[in-house]
C-alpha positions, 0 to 999 in steps of 0.5 A: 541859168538860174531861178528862183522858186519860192525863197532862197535859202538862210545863211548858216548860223553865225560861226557854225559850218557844215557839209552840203549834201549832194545827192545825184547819180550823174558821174559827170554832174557829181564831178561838176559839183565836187569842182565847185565846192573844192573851188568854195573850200568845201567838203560835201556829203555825197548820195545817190539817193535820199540819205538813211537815215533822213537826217542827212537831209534835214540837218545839212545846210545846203542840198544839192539835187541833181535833175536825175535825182529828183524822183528819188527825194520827192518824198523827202522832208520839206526844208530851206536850202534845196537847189535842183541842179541840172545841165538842159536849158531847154528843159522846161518840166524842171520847174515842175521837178522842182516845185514837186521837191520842194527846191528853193532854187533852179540852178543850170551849169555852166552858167550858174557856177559862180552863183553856186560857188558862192552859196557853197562857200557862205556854207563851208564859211558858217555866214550868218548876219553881215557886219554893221559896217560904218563908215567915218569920213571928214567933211574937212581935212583934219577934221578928226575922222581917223581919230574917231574911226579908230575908237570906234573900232577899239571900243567894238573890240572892247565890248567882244565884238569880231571888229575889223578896221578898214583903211580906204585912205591910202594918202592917210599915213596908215591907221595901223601907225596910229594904232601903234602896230606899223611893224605888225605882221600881216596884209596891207591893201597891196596884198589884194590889188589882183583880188577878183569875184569872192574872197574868203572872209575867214582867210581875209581875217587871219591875214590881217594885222591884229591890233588891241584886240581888232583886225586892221586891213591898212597901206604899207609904207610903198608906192601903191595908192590904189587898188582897183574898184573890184579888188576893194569890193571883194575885200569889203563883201568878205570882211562883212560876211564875218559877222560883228562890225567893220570901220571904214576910215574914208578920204574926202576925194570920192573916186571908184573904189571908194564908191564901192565901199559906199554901196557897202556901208550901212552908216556914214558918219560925216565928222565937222568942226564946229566951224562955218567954213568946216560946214561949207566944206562939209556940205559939198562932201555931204552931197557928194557920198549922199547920191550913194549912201543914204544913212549919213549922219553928222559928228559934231566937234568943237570947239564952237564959232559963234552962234553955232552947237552940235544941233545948229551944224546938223541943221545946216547940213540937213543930216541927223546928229549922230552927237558931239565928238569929246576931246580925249585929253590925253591925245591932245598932249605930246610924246611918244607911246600914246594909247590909240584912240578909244582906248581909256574904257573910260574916257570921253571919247570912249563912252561916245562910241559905246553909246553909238555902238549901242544904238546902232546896234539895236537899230540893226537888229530891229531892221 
């Protein structure tokens, strides 16, 4: 059983660790907890009581205060990120221990383990603000939604943001092979079809193949085409605790797993050539991911039918114009050793995803 009292504790500073301090003289509780925070990958401040000097109490970011110990830290500096922790369900007088100390959460064991393994891990992990995450899907095959997921990500990178670019598209031939780095060392999907409950986000990240300057989570080349749904939301929660910004190259077929990374997504970008059968078809796949993401907008490319422009094809698909798609020049011509997308700072298709990252960015940061 688990409870909240007033707020729950922040998240600690982007990058920043730190020890949770325990405090309690419950042999068989501390033993509870040192199990738990080893299981989130942590090293604790342990105390019987309040710690001297006070500092220990104010500067660490999570507290744990076992029932036995309330008594001792009543008098201690009120502060974010104290949970009373005990093992009586039927204790009803711990909400008043609680309030007394000033504690964020009341938390009883077994049952609330998980919840705390994972409080303790965004501790031992410094989480901060998760990671814009986009997601990029065609509203036709060859749309171009590859292409464009991956100079988003390249331009991320570029600008010093930590970028992670996620392949969902086991049928999409690998955006590590677009990127240029099949042969790169690291993970592919396969690696984390057992994954299950929390996954850690700095493990995940220094598993994983780094091209131009990003990390790339893609398929091998063997005959794995699905991870389960759970695999793909543990691996997606841990690649946004992070911080900076995920890229998700989405396929068109909608099945469980890609649900999960749509709950997870702040933005879609829905890409249409500026065709009418590209937004006829378009439109059934807008429908489609609009039940579970709420923010999509539409990226128009040309060339254009007859009577339509970027602002036309949004109109007819009820979406926001995200903008129009520019043609690189240089990934239209043939030949081996192509820079991936995104990659000439300069070019146009690299300026379109500055501005949108800008954009995007400060609507984040306002939200």
């Amino acid at each position: 059983m688990s409870g909240t009292v007033t707020h729950d504790p922040p998240p600690a500073a982007p990058g920043r660790q730190g020890r949770p301090l325990i405090v309690t003289e419950d042999t068989a509780l501390l033993d509870d907890l040192l199990r738990l925070c080893a299981a989130a990958g942590a090293t604790p401040e342990v105390h019987h009581g309040l710690p001297e000097p006070r500092a220990g109490w104010d500067t660490a970011p999570l507290v744990l205060v076992g029932d036995d110990a309330a008594h001792r830290v009543r008098g201690a500096t009120r502060r974010r990120g104290v949970v009373l922790v005990g093992r009586d369900q039927d204790d009803s007088g711990v909400w008043k221990r609680a309030v007394e100390i000033g504690a964020d959460h009341v938390l009883m064991l077994p049952d609330g383990e998980q919840w705390l393994v994972d409080r303790i891990a965004d501790v031992a992990e410094g989480v901060g603000r998760p990671a814009l995450t986009v997601g990029v899907i065609g509203g036709r095959g060859g749309a171009g939604a590859s292409t464009l997921a991956c100079a988003l990500a390249v331009t991320s990178a570029r600008e010093g943001l930590r970028t992670l670019l996620v392949d969902a598209d086991p049928l999409g031939g690998g955006l590590d092979v677009l990127l240029g780095g099949e042969s790169a060392e690291g993970l592919r999907w396969p690696a984390f079809a057992a994954s299950r409950g929390r996954v850690g986000g700095g493990a995940l990240e220094e598993s994983l193949p780094e091209l131009h300057a990003l990390r790339v989570l893609s398929w091998d080349r063997g005959d794995c085409v699905a991870v389960p749904p759970q695999a793909v939301r543990a691996v997606l929660a841990a690649a946004r605790r992070r911080g900076g910004t995920v890229v998700v190259d989405l396929p068109r077929r909608l099945d469980d797993g890609v649900a999960e990374v749509l709950a997870q997504l702040d933005i879609g970008l829905l890409v249409v050539p500026g065709e009418l059968r590209a937004v006829a078809a378009a439109g059934r796949v807008a429908s489609a991911v609009g039940m579970v993401l709420k923010d999509l907008r539409v990226a128009v490319r040309g060339p254009y039918a007859p009577g339509l422009d970027d602002r036309e094809v949004a109109r007819l698909l009820t979406l926001p114009l995200a903008g129009e798609v520019p043609v690189e020049p240089a990934l239209q011509r043939p030949g081996e050793g192509k820079a991936p997308p995104g990659s000439a700072a300069r070019g146009p298709l690299a300026r379109f995803c500055s501005q949108f990252w800008e954009h995007a960015l400060i609507e984040a940061g306002a939200a």
